[in-house]
C-alpha positions as CSV (number, residue, x, y, z in Angstrom):
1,X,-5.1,-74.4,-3.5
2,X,-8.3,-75.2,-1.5
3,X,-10.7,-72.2,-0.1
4,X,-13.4,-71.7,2.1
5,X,-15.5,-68.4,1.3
6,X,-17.9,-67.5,3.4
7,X,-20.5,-64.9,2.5
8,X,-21.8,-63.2,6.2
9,X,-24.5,-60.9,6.8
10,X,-23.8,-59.2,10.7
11,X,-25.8,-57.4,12.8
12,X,-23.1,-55.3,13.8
13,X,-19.2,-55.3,12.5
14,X,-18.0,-54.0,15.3
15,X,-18.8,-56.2,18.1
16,X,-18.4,-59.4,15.3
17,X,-15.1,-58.7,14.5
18,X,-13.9,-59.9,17.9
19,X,-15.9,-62.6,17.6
20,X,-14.4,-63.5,14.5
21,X,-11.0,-63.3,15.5
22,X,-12.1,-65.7,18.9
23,X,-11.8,-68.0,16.5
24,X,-8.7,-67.9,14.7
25,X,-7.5,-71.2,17.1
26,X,-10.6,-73.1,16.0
27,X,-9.8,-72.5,12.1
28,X,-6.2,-73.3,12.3
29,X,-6.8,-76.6,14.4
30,X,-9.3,-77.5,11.3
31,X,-6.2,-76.7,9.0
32,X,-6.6,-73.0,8.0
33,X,-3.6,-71.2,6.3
34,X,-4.7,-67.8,6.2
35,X,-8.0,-65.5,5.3
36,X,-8.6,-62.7,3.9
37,X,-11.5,-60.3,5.3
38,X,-13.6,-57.9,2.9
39,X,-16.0,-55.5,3.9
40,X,-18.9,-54.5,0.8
41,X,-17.9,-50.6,0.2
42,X,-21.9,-50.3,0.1
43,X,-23.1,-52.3,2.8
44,X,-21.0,-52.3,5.5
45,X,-22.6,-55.2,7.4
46,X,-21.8,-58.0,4.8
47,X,-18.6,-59.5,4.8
48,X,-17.0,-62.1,2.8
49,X,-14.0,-64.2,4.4
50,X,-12.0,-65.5,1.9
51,X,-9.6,-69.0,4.2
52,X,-6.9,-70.9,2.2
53,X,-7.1,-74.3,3.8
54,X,-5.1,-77.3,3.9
55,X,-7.6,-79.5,1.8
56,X,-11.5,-79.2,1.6
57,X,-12.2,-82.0,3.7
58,X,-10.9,-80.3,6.6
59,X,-12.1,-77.3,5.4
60,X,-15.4,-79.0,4.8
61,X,-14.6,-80.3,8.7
62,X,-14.5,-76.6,10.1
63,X,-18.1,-76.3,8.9
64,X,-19.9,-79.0,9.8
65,X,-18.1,-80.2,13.3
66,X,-16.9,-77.0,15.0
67,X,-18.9,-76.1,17.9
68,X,-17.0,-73.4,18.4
69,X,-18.1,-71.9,14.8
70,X,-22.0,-73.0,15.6
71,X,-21.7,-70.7,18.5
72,X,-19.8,-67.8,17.3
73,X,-22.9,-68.2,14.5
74,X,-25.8,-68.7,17.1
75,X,-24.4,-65.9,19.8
76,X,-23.9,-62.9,17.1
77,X,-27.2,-63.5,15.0
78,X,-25.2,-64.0,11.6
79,X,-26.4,-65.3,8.5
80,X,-23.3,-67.3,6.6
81,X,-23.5,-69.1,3.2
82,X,-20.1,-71.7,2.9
83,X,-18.7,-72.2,-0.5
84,X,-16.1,-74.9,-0.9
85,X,-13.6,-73.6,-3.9
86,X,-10.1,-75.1,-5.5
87,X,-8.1,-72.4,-7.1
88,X,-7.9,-72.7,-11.1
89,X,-5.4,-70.5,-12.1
90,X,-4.1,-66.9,-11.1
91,X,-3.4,-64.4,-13.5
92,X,-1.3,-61.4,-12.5
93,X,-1.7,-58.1,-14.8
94,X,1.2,-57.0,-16.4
């Protein structure tokens, strides 16, 4: 399974969050199955977005081509590091 992980450093959670969630539309045009939102326990204004995608090119797609993700990035002041991942394995704890 193909991911998208994006590390993000906001200004302020509660007015990105809305932000975020504008775009919802924009990541499931690109092919987006789902994502996964975690907030660090310590610093409350990172946040990593964990996105099963369709494949990585489209993934890959999302990043480089959306305008509507270059201006969620531009208007809330976010810093956002990408990293393109294909699942290797799960293991479940018995």
């Amino acid at each position: 399974m193909p991911y998208l992980l994006a590390r993000v450093k906001v200004v302020d959670y509660d007015k990105w969050k809305p932000s975020f969630d504008q775009l919802s539309t924009a990541r499931k045009a690109y092919g987006a199955k789902g994502w996964l939102l975690l907030r660090d326990a310590d610093k409350p204004n990172e946040v990593t977005v964990l996105a099963e995608w369709d494949n990585l090119e489209n993934a890959r797609r999302y990043v480089q081509q959306s305008t509507e993700l270059k201006n969620h990035i531009q208007k809330m002041g976010v810093k956002v590091d990408f990293y393109f991942l294909n699942e290797m394995e799960q293991i479940q704890v018995q």
